[in-house]
C-alpha positions in Angstrom: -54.9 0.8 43.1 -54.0 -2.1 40.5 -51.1 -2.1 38.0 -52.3 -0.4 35.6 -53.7 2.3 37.4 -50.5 3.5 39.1 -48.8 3.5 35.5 -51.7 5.6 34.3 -50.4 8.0 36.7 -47.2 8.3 34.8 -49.3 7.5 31.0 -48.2 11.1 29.7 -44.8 11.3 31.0 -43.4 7.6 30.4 -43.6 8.2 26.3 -41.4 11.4 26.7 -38.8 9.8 28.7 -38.4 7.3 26.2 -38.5 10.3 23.5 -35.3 11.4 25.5 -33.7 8.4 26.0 -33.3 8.7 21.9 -32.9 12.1 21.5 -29.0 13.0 22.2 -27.5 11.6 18.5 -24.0 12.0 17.5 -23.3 12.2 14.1 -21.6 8.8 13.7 -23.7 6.9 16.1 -26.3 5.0 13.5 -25.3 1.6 14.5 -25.5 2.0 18.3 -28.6 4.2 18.0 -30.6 1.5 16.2 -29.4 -0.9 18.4 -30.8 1.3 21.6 -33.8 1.6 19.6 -34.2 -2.2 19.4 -33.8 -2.6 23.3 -36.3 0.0 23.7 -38.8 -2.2 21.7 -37.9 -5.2 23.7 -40.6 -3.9 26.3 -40.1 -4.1 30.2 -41.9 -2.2 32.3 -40.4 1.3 33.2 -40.7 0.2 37.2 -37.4 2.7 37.9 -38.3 5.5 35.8 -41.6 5.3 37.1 -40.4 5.0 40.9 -38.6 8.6 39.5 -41.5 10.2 38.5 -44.0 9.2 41.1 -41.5 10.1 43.8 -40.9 13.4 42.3 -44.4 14.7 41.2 -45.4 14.0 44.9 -43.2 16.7 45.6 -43.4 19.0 42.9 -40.4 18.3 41.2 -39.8 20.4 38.1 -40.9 19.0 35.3 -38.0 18.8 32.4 -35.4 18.0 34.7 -37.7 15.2 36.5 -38.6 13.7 33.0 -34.6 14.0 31.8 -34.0 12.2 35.2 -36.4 9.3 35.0 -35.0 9.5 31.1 -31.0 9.1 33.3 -32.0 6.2 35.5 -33.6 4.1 32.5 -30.7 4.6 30.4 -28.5 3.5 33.5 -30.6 0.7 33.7 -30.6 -0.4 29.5 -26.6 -0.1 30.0 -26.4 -2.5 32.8 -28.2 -5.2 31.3 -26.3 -4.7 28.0 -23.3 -5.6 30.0 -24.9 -8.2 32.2 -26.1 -10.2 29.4 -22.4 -10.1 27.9 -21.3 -11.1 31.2 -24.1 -14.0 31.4 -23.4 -15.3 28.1 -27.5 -14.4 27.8 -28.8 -14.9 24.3 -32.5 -13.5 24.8 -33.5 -10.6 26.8 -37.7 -10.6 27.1 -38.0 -13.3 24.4 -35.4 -11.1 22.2 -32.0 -12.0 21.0 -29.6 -9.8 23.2 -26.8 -7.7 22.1 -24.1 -9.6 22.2 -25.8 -12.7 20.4 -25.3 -10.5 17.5 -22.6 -8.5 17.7 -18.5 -9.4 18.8 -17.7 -9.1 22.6 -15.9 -6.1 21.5 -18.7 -4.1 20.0 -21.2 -4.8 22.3 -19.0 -3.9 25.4 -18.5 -0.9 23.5 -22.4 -0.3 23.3 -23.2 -0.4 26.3 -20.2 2.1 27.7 -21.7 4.5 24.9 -25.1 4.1 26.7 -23.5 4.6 29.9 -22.1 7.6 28.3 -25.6 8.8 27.4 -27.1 8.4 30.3 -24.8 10.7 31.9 -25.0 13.3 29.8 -29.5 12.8 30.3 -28.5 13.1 33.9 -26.4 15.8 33.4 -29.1 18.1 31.5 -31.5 18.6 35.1 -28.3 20.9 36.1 -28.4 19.7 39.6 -24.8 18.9 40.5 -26.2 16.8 43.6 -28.1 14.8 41.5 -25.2 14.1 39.2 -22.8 13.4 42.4 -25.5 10.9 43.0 -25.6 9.2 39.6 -21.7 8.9 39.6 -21.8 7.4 43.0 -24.6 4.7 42.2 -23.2 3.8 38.9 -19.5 3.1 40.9 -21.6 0.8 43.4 -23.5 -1.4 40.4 -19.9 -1.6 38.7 -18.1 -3.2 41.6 -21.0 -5.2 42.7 -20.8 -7.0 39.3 -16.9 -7.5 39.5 -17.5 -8.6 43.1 -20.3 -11.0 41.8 -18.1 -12.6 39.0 -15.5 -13.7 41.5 -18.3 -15.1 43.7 -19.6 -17.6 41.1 -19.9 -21.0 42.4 -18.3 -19.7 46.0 -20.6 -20.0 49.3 -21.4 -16.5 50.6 -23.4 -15.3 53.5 -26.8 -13.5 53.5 -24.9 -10.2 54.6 -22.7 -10.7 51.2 -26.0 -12.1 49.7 -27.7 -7.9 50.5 -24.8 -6.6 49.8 -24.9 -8.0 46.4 -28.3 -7.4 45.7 -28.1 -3.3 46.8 -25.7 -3.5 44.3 -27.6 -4.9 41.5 -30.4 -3.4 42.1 -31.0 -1.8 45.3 -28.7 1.1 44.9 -30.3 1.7 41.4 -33.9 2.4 42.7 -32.3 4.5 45.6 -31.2 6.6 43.2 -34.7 7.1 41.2 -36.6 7.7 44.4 -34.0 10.6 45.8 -33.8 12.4 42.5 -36.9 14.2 42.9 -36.3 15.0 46.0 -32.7 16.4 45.3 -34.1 18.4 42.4 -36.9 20.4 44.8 -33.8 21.0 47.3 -35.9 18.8 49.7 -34.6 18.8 53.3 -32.0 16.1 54.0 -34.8 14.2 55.9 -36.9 14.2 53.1 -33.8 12.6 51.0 -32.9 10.1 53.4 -36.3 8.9 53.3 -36.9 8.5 49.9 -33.5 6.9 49.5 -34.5 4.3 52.0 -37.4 3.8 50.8 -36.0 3.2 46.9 -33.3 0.9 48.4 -36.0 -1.2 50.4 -38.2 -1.6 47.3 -34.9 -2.4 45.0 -33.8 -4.9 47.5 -37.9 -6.6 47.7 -37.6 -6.3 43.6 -34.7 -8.7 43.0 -35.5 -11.1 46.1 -38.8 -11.6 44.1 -36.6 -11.9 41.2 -34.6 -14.4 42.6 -37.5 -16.3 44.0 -38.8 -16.2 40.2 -35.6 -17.4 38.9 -37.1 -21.2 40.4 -40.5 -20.7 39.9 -41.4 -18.9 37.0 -42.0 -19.8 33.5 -38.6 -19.4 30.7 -41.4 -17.7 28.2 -42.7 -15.3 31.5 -39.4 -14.6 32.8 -37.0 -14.2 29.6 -34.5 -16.7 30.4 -34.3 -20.8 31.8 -35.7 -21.2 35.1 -32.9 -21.7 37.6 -30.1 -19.7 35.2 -28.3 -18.2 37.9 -27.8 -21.3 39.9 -26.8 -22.9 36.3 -24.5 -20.3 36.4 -23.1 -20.7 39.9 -24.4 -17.4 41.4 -26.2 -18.1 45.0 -29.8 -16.3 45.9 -32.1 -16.2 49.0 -33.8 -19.7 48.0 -30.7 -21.3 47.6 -29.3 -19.9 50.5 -32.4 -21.1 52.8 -32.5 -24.4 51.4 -28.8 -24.8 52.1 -29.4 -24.0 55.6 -32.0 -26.2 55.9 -30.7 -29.0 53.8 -26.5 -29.0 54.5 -27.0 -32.7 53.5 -27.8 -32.4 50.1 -24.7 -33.5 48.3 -26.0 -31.6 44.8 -25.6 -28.2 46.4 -21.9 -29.2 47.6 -21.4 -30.5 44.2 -22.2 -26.9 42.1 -18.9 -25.6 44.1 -16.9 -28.5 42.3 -15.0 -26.9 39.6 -16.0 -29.6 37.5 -19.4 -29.1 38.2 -22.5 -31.8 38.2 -24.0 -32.9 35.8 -27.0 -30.9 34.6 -29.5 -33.5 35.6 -28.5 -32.6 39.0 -28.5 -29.4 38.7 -32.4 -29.4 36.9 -33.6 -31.9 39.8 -31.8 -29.3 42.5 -33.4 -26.7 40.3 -36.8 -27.9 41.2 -36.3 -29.3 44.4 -35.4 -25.5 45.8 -38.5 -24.3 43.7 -40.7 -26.7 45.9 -39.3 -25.9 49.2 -39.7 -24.2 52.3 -37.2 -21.8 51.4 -39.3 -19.6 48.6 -41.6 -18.9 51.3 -38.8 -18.0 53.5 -37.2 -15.5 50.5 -40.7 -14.3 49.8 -40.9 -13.3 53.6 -37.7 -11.5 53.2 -38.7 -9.8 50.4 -42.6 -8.5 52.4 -40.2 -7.2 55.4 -38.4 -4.9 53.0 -41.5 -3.9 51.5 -43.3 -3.2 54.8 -40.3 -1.0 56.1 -40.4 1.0 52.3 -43.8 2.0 52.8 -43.4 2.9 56.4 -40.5 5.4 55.1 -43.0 7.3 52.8 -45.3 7.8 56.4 -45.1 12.0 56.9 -44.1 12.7 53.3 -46.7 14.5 51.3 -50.5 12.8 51.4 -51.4 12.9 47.9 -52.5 10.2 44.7 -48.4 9.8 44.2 -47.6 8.4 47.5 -50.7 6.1 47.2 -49.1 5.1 43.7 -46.1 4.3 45.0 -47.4 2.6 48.3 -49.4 0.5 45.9 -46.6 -0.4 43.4 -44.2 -1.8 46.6 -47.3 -4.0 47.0 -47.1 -4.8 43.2 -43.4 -5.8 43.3 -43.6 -8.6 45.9 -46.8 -9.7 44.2 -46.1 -10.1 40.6 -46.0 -13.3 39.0 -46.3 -15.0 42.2 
């Protein structure tokens, strides 16, 4: 099954998620809801609300509180990159000029906490109190794994803190969409734990790709300049690796430095990781994961929606390699 066709499994229910996602209005809420429409526009590819839906039409979810959960987990998603981008200092987002490169730190912080706000209230309308126990939970974890991760910049950490970070990020995130449609169908515990794996193996394969792409992608592919977290002291996989490998390298040392090197250095250590052993070793990493999340969907229902989503774990550590 290629890309496209496991999205065409979702082709009728992706647009009315969306049509959710701008639905609730409030009537003094113009400014923000333009501005939600205009990240909407800015593309991506609906990976989490489509982990939602697959996960829950192979068992039978209900169908308006599946479609206003996929709607919940997207709007999760929008808010935290709203944020991150603040955080970042980020002036594009997909090729397009970010929130805060427009707006005061104060208004766009404000942004995203309404978005936030609205997708709690999308999560809220499936009337499953386990599912909204859930979404509180997960939205706690990605909120103290980014306060953990600014006091971690340009600071050594280990691989444990390394996965820890990451779940946060983004692991926890597609735990969430995979055990929503499980929670909505009443699903056995088993069933739950499963999917929850599952979501949290994929998340934690999505951004060790990510990370991998951050050094060998191209800045018009990947919607930002190659190597930006390093730039912005924040240690991945492939740096990680290549430190191991390389404790010698007197650039690496030198990105702790609080006056930090010069940004030749940093551009030559830039593309000295993105040659080296160590993306192979991260990419690695990143098949495990995806080889235990589609040995978690074994003994779930056989149908064309676990095939989907066996087939978009092997899309996630392939694309744009």
């Amino acid at each position: 099954m290629t890309e496209a066709s496991f999205f065409f499994l979702v082709r009728e229910e992706l647009p009315q998620v969306e049509a959710r996602m701008l639905a609730f209005r409030h009537p003094s809420d113009q400014i923000v809801q333009s501005a939600l429409e205009n990240l909407l526009r800015a593309g991506g590819k609906r990976i989490r609300p489509t982990v939602a839906l697959l996960a829950g039409q192979m068992l039978r979810a209900p169908r308006d509180g599946l479609l206003d959960f996929a709607a919940a987990i997207e709007m999760l998603h929008t808010a935290t990159l709203v944020h991150d981008d603040l955080i970042d200092g980020a002036t594009l987002r997909r090729g397009t000029p970010t929130l805060n490169s427009r707006w005061s730190t104060e208004a766009t912080v404000l942004a995203g906490d309404y978005i936030f706000a609205c997708a709690a209230y999308q999560a809220s309308q499936t009337h499953s109190l386990e599912v909204m126990q859930e979404f509180a939970r997960t939205l706690i974890t990605i909120i103290s794994g980014e306060l953990g991760q600014m006091f971690e910049r340009s600071t050594l950490i280990s691989g444990e803190e390394y996965e820890r970070r990451i779940y946060a990020k983004t692991g926890a995130l597609f735990e969430l969409a995979s055990r929503g449609g499980a929670l909505l169908c009443n699903e056995r515990p088993e069933v739950v734990h499963s999917l929850g794996r599952y979501g949290r193996c994929l998340g934690m394969a999505f951004q060790i790709v990510d990370d991998v792409l951050d050094f060998t992608g191209q800045s018009v592919r990947i919607g930002k300049p190659v190597g930006s977290d390093l730039r912005q002291g924040l240690i991945t996989l492939p740096v990680l690796y290549y430190q191991k490998r390389h404790p010698e390298d007197t650039r690496f040392a030198a990105l702790m430095d609080p006056n930090r090197p010069s940004a030749t250095d940093v551009d030559q250590l830039v593309e000295t990781i993105g040659q080296s052993e160590a993306i192979q070793e991260s990419l690695a990493q990143a098949h495990r994961y995806a080889s235990e999340a589609k040995e978690l969907l074994k003994g779930l229902p056989e149908n064309r929606y676990r095939q989907a989503l066996l087939d978009l774990t092997e899309y996630v550590v392939s694309r744009d390699l």
